[in-house]
N, C-alpha and C positions, 0 to 999 in steps of 0.2 A: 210705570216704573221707568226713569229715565235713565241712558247709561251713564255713569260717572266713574270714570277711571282714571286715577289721578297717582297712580302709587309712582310711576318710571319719572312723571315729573316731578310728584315729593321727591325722591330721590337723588335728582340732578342738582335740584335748589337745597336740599337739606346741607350741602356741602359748604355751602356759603355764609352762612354763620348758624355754629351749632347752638343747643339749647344751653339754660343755667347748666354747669356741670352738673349736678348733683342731683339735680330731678330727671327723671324719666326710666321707664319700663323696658326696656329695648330688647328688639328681638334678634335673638342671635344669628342670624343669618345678613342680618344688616349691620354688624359690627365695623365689619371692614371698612364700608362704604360711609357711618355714619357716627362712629362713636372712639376707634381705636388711637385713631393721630390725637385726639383731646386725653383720651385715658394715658397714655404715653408721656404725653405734656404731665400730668397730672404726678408721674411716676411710677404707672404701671411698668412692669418690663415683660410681657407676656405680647406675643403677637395676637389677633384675632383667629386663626388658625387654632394656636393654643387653648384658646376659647371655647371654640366651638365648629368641628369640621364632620363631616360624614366619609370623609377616607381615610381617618387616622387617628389615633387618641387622641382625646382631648379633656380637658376641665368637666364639660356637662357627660361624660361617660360613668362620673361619679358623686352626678346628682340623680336625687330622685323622687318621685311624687309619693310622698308616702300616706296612705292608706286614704288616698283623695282628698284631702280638705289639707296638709301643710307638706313640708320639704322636709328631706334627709337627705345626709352625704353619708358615703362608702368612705371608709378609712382605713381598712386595710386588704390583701388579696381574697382573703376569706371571707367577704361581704358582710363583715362588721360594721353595722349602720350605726349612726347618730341622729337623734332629733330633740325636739323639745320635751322633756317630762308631760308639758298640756297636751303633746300630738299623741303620745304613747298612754296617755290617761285612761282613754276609754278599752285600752286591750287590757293593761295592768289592770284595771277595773273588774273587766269580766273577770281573769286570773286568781282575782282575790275570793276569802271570804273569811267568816268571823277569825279562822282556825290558823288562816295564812295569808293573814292583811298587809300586803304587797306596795298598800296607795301608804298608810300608816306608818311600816316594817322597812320599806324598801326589801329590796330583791339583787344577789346576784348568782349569779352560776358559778359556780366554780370549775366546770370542765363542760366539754360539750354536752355531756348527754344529759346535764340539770337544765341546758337551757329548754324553756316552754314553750311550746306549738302555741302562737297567737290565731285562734283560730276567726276567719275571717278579714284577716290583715293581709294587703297586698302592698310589693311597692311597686313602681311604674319605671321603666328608662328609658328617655328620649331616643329616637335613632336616627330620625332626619324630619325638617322641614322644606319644603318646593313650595314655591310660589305659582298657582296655578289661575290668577287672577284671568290672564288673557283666554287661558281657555273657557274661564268660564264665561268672562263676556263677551264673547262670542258666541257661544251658546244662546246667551240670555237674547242677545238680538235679533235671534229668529221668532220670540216670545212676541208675541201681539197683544198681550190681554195678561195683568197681572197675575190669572189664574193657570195660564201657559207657561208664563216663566217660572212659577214657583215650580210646575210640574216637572219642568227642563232642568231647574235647579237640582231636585230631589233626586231623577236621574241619574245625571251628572255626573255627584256627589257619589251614589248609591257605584257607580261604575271605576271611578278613582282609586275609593276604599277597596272596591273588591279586586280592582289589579293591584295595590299598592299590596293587599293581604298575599295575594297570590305570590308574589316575588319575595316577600320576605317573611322567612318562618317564623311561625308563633310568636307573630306581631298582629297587633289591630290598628288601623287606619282610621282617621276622625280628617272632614273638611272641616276647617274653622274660619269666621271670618273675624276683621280686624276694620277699624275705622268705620265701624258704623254699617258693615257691608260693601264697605267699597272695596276694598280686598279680600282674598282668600288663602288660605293656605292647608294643604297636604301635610300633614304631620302623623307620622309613625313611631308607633310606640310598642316596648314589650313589657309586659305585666309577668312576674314572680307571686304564685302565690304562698307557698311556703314560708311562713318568717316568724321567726323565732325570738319568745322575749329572756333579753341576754344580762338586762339589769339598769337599775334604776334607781334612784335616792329615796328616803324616805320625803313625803310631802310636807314635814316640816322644813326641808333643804329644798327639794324642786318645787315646789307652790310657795315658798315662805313670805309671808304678805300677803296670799291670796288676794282675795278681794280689796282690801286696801288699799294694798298697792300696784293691784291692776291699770294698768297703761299710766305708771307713775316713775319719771327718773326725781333722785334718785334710788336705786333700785338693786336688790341684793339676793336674787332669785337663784339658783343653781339647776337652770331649768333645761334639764337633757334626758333623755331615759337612750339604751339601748337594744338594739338586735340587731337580728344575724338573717341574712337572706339564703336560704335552702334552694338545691336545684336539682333535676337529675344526676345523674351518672355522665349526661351529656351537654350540662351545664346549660341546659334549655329550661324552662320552667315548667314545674311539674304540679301534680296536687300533694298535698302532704302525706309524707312518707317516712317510716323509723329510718329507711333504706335512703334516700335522699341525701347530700352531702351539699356542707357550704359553696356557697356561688362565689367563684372564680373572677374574680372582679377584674373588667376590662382597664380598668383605673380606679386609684384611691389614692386620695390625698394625703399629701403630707403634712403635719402636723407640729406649726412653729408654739415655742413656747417663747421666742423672744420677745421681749417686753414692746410694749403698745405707745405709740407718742403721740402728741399731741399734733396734727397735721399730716400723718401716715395715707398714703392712698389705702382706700379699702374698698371692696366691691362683693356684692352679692345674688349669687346665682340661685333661683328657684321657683315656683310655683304661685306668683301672687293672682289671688281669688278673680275678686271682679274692685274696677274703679269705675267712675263716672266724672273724668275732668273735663268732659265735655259739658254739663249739667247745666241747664239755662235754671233763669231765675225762678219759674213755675214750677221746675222739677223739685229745685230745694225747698221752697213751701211746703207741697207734698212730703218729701221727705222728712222734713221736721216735724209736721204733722202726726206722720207716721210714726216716728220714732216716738212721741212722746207719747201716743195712743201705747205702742209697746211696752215702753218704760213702766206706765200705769201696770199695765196686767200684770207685767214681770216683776213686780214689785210685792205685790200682795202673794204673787205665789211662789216665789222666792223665799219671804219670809216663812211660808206656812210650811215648805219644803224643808229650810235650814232648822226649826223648830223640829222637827219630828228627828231631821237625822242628828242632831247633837244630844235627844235624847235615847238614842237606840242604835248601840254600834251598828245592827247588821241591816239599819235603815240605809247609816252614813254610807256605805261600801255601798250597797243596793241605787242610793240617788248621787253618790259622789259625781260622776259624769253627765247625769243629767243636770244635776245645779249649775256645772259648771259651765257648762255649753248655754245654759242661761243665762248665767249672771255676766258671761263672758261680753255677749251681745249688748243684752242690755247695759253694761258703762259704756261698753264704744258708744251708744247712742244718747247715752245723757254727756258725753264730754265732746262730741259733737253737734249737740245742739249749743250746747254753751259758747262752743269756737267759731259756730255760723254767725250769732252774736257778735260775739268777743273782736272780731276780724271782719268783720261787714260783708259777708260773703254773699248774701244775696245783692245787694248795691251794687258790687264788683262786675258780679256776672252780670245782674241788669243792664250794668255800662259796654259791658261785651256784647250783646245784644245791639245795645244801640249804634256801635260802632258796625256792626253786621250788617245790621237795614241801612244803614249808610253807604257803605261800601256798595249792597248789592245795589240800591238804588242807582247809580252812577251808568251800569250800563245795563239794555234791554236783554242781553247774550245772559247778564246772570239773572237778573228779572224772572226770565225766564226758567231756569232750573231751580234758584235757590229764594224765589220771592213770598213763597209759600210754607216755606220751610217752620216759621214760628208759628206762625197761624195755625199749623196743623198741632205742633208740640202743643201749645197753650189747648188750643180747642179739645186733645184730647185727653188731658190732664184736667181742665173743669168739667168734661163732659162722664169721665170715669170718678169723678170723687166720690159721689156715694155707695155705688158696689164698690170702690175699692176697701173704702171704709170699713164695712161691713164685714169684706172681705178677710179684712185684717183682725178685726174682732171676734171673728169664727177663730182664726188660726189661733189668734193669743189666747184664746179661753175656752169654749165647748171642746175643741177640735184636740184641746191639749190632756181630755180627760182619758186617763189611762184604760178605765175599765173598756169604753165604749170605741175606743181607736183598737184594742186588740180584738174586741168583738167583731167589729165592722171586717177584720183580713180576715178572720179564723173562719167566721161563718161565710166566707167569699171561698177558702180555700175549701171549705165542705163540700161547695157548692160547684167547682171546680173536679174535684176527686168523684162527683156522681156523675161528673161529665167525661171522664178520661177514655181516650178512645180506644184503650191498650193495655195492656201489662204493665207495659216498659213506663207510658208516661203514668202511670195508677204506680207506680213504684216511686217515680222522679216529686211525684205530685207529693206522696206521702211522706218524703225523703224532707221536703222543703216544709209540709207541714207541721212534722214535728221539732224542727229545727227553729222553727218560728213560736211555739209553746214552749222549749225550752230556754229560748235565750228569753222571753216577754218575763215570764215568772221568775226567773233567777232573781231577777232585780226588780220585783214589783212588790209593794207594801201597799195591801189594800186598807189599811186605815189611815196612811198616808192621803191616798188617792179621793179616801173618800170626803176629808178633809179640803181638798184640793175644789174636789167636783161640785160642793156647794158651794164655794168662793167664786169659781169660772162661771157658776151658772148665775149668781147672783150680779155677776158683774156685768155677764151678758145683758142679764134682765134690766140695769138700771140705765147700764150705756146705750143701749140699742132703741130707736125708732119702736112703738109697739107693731105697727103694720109692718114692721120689719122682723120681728122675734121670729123662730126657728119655731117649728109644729109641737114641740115638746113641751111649749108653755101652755098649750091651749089642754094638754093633760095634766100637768101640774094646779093649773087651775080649777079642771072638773072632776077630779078625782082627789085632791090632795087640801083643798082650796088656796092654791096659791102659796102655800108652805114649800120651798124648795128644800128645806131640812126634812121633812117629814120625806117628801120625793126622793130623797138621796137613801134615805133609811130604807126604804121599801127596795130601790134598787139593787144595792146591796146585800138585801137579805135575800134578796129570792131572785138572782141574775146567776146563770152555774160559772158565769168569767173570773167568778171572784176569785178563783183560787186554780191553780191546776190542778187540785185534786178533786173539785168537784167538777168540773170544768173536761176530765179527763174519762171521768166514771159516769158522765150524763155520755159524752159523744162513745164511749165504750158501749155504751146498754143502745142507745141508736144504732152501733153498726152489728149489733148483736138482732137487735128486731128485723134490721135490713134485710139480714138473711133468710128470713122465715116468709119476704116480700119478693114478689116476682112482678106487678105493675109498675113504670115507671113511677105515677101519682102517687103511689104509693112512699115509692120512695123519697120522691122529693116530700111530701110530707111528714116524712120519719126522720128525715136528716134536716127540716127546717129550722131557724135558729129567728124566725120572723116572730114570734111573741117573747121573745127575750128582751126584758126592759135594757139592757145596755144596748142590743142591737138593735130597739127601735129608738134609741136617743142617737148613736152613730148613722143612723139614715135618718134620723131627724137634720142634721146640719148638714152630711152631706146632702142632702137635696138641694138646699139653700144654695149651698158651696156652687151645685152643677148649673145653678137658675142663672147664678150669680155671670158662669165663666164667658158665654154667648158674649154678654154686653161687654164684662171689660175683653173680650177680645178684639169686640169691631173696634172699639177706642183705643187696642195696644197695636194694632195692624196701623192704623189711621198716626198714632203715635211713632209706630218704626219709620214711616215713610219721611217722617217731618224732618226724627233724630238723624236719618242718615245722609238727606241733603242738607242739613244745618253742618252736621261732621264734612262733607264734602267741599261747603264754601267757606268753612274756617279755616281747614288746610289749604285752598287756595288762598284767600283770602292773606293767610300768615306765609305765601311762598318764600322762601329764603332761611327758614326755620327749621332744623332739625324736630320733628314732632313723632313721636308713641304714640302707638295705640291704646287702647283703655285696656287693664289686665283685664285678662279672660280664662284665667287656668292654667295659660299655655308657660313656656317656661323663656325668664326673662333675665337679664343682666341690669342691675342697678350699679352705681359706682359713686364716689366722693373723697368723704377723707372721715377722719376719726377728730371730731371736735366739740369744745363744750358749748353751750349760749347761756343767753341772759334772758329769760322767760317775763324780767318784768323789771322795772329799778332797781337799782341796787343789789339786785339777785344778782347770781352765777353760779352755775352749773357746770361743774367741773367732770370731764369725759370719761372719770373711773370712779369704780365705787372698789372698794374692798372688805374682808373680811372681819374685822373692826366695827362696821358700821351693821352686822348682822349682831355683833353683840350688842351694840349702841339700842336697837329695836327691839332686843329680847322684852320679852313679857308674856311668865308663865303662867300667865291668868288669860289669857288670849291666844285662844290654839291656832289665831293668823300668824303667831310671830313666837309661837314654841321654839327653841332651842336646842338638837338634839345633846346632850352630857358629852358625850364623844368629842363631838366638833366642839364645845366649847376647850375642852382640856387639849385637844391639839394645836386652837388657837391660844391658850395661857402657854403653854408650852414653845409657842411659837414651831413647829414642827411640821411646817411647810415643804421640804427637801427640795426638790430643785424649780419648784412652782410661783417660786416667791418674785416680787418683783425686786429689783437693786435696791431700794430703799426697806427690804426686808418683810414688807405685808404683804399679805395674799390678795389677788386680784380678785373682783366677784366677778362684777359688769363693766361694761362702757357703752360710749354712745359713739356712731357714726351718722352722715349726712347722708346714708344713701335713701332712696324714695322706696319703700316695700308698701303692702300692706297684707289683708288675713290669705294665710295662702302660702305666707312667706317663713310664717313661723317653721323655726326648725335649720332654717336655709342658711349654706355654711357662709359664712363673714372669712373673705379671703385678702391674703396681704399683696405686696405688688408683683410678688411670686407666684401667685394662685395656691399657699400655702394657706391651711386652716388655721385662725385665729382665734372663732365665737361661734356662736348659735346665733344667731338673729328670731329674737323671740317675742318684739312690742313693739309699738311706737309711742310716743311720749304728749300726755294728755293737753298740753298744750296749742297741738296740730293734730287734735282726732278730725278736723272736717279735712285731712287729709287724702283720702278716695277722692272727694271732691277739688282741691286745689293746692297746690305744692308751697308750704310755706318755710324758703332757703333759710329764713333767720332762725327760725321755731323747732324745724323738721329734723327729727333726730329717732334714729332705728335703734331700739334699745337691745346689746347681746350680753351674752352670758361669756364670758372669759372663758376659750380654753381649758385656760390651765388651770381656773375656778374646777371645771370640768375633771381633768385628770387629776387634779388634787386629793377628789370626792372617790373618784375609782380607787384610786391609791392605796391612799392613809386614812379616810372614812370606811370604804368599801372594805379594803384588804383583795382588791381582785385586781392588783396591778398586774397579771398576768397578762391582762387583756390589752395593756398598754405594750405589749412586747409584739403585736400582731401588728401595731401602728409604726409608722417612719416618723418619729419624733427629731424634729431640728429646735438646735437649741442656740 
């Protein structure tokens, strides 16, 4: 491992000419140095200070990671959250059921004590980032042997966290790194888990278009839900409590309704996933690849899912989030493959490449660190294709069947509880075990599933290598001859996973005979769950799965090493560039402006959508683009009050230039004030290979209007109460 440490010289050159305004991820602590004097120019009026400080309030005090996978903002002192209706789906979700359907109904509170314990819902807040790159390579170059320095590494890392936790209460510490491992950072965070759902549209208004017009401008979503962050008495984070009082927000923004124009600075603070703008051309191959092996499975079971739930309300409420967390996926990866296409993006990067072995050729100093660097990428990307392959057609289909995924933890956790070496953990263990049967079955239809589980396995069987098939076929064929329908039938009828009540009353009468057993052997034979057809199909693939992880791991270790000197002589390579790291979770500052484009001739795409254009879509034969009675007759009414824009229509959406991508959803859309303008909720299907390359002409963040927003609380909701807790500017 060679040392490469390059961040203090990015830093010096990044000064000298910045990037496209509009693209990049930027890390708030680098603001000052590399982003503020252009945001300024731009028409920001906010210092970097304002931004983002660890001595004083500031902007990110009142963002937050909410429930790990998207962003929220605090918007008023009683930590009244915001996010996207998709980020808030899966808690509404659980919330619901046939008697009080929450995703269908929508939901508000009317006073504190309606609002609902989200249970399982946390949110996150930032508290500081250190750059600790020097100490760590320093460390690293006492390492002689890449298996010393990982070990120095882990250390290291393991000693940081624990003084970083020690110093600051009821926070947890994370080392992350950045550029491929050439840098590190110390990042501090406090987690809330108390949080409350405070209300939300119905999903004809917050999904409206679902799948159609998923990552589509133009676009007329009203996609927000809310809550409310709970805390002690001592405004620390506590576990959920009737006794617990709203969190005392360190800051919350304030909340413009002033109208949106065409060339407006706008910028967006939050939590984007993961990117890859580094991506050589072998990677996107794979990628495509990949994606389109996805698409396949998701597709078939997609359909077989959306069949079953639009026949049986209490299926829809049961798979709603799980559909969607699918289907979500699978478009970004068919309008991605389209735009690799559409946009030459493997050519591009090839030519990047080629410009790389050029450059490095020139002199032996980089020969030396960076000569190797492709070779290794390519080499370990042809050398990993077929277990990854493989890899991937476990996950999209055997791996995805319900019955034999919950068997595989239940009967792990069985087998966990006979091993508990205590009371306390024989209490902890049971605590988690039944917490894990009752969320699996709330939302499980096993004639959905079972529908599901011949399709996955059918697919497996036709897609896959035979010397490659999973042990479960070589039963299906000696027992069943080969009929994977007859296989499923037997499963099902005689597996006790099918249901929690049988499921409940088998492992009951087990720990009833347990008692009357005093040998270990015993016991573990009495509580075994090893002749259970779902739990020999779940250790059927997993085995595969674990065969599988050995090989692609020497090829994804052989892989880091390539990506992270190829990441190291690009940034040299590019010195005089302000350059991002690739998102990684951690929380980022995007900026630009509010503008429409032209996606293709004669088109234009103009930067707002409105109110108008949801009735223009109605069609009550199609429950994507249902129309709630309400909102129509507010819109014939025109009865807007102070939401409307000057020319008298209601806002829905617009489009801004700034770069996000998944991760971001949710994340507040701020004006040059650091004032709340939108939700930041899509990106627009034109530039889906966007994770991979930033396209200025194309690249458009699609949000949700504010006042779209408080319109819906208002005069749909009736809970304008809640807009009395916000600092609305008007």
């Amino acid at each position: 491992m060679k040392k490469i440490n390059l961040l203090v010289a990015m830093l010096m050159l990044a000064l000298a000419m910045p990037a496209t305004a509009d693209e990049g991820m930027w890390l708030l602590p680098l603001l000052e140095k590399l982003n503020i004097k252009t945001m300024q120019s731009m028409g920001c009026e906010l210092s970097a200070d304002q931004i983002y400080s660890i001595n004083k309030t500031s902007l990110k005090d009142a963002v937050v990671q909410f429930g790990g996978g998207c962003t929220g903002e605090v918007v008023s002192k009683e930590g009244l959250l915001l996010t996207n209706h998709h980020c808030g789906y899966s808690a509404i979700q659980k919330l619901s059921s046939v008697e009080h359907d929450y995703l269908a109904n929508g939901f508000w509170a009317m006073s504190r004590s309606e609002e609902l314990p989200a249970e399982g819902l946390s949110v996150t807040f930032l508290q500081s980032f250190t750059d600790v790159t020097k100490q760590i390579d320093k460390a690293l170059a006492k390492g002689k042997t890449d298996e010393e320095k990982a070990q120095i590494l882990r250390k290291l890392q393991d000693e940081l966290k624990a003084k970083a936790e020690k110093e600051n209460k009821n926070c947890r510490a994370v080392v992350s790194s950045f550029y491929g491992g050439n840098t590190y950072y110390l990042i501090v965070y406090k987690t809330y888990n108390d949080v409350r759902f405070v209300g939300a549209p119905p999903s004809s208004i917050g999904k409206f278009g679902a799948d159609t017009d998923n990552w589509m401008w133009p676009r007329h979503t009203c996609d927000f839900s809310m809550f409310r962050i709970y805390a002690g008495k001592d405004n620390e984070p506590a576990a959920y409590s009737p006794d617990n009082v709203p969190y005392k927000s360190k800051n919350a923004l304030e909340v413009s309704i002033k109208d949106i124009k065409d060339g407006d600075f706008s910028m967006i603070m939050g939590y984007p996933g993961t990117t890859n703008r580094f991506m050589t051309s072998s990677e996107l191959v794979e990628t495509r690849e990949n994606n389109e092996l996805s698409i396949y499975c998701r597709t078939i079971r997609q359909e077989l899912m959306m069949k079953e739930m639009l026949a049986d309300p209490k299926v829809k409420i049961q798979y709603a989030s799980k559909y969607t967390s699918s289907s979500n996926a699978w478009k970004k990866w068919i309008g991605m493959n389209e735009t690799f296409e559409k946009l030459n993006v493997q050519a591009r990067r090839a030519a990047d490449e080629k410009a790389f072995t050029e450059w490095v050729s020139k002199n032996n100093a980089r020969v030396e660190k960076y000569g190797d660097a492709l070779e290794k990428i390519n080499g370990a990307i042809a050398g990993r294709k077929d277990a990854s392959t493989l890899n991937r057609y476990i996950s999209e289909t055997v791996s995805r069947i319900e019955i034999s995924s919950v068997a595989g933890r239940l009967a792990s956790s069985v087998e966990q509880l006979l091993k508990a070496k205590d009371d306390k953990e024989r209490k902890a263990l049971t605590a988690r075990f039944n917490a894990t049967v009752e969320s699996f079955y709330k939302d499980y239809s096993a004639p959905t599933d079972k529908i599901i589980t011949a399709a996955m396995l059918k697919i497996f069987r036709d897609k896959v290598a035979k010397n490659d098939l999973i042990d479960i076929y070589q039963l299906i064929d000696s027992k069943f001859g080969g009929d994977i329908d007859a296989y499923v039938e037997n499963l099902f009828a005689t597996s006790v996973f099918v249901s929690k009540e049988k499921f409940m009353n088998d492992y009951q009468a087990k720990m009833a005979a347990l008692k009357q057993e005093g040998k270990d052997e015993s016991k573990k034979v009495i509580l075994s769950y090893d002749n259970d057809p779902a739990v020999i199909l779940s250790k059927s693939y997993s085995k595969k799965a674990a065969s599988l992880r050995g090989e692609l791991n020497k090829y994804n270790k052989q892989f880091a090493e390539g990506k992270k000197a190829y990441i190291a002589g690009t940034l040299e390579m590019r010195k005089g560039e302000a350059i991002y790291p690739d998102a990684n979770s951690t929380m980022r500052l995007t900026y630009g402006k509010i503008a429409s484009y032209s996606p293709k001739d004669a088109v234009v795409y103009d930067y707002y959508t409105t109110l108008d254009g949801v009735m223009e879509k109605e069609d009550p034969n199609n429950w994507e683009f249902v129309v709630p009675e309400k909102l129509k007759a507010l819109h014939a009414a025109k009865d807007y009050g102070r939401y409307a824009r000057p020319d008298g229509k209601m806002p829905a959406c617009f489009i801004m230039t700034g770069d996000i991508t998944g991760g971001n959803s949710g994340s507040p859309v701020l004006d040059s004030k650091g004032r709340l303008t939108g939700l930041a909720f899509d990106g627009n299907w034109e530039a889906m290979s966007g994770d991979i390359i930033f396209e200025p002409d194309l690249q458009r963040c699609i949000c949700v209007d504010i006042r779209y927003v408080l319109f819906i609380v208002d005069k749909f909701g009736g809970a304008g109460y809640l807009l009395d807790e916000m600092t609305i500017v008007e």
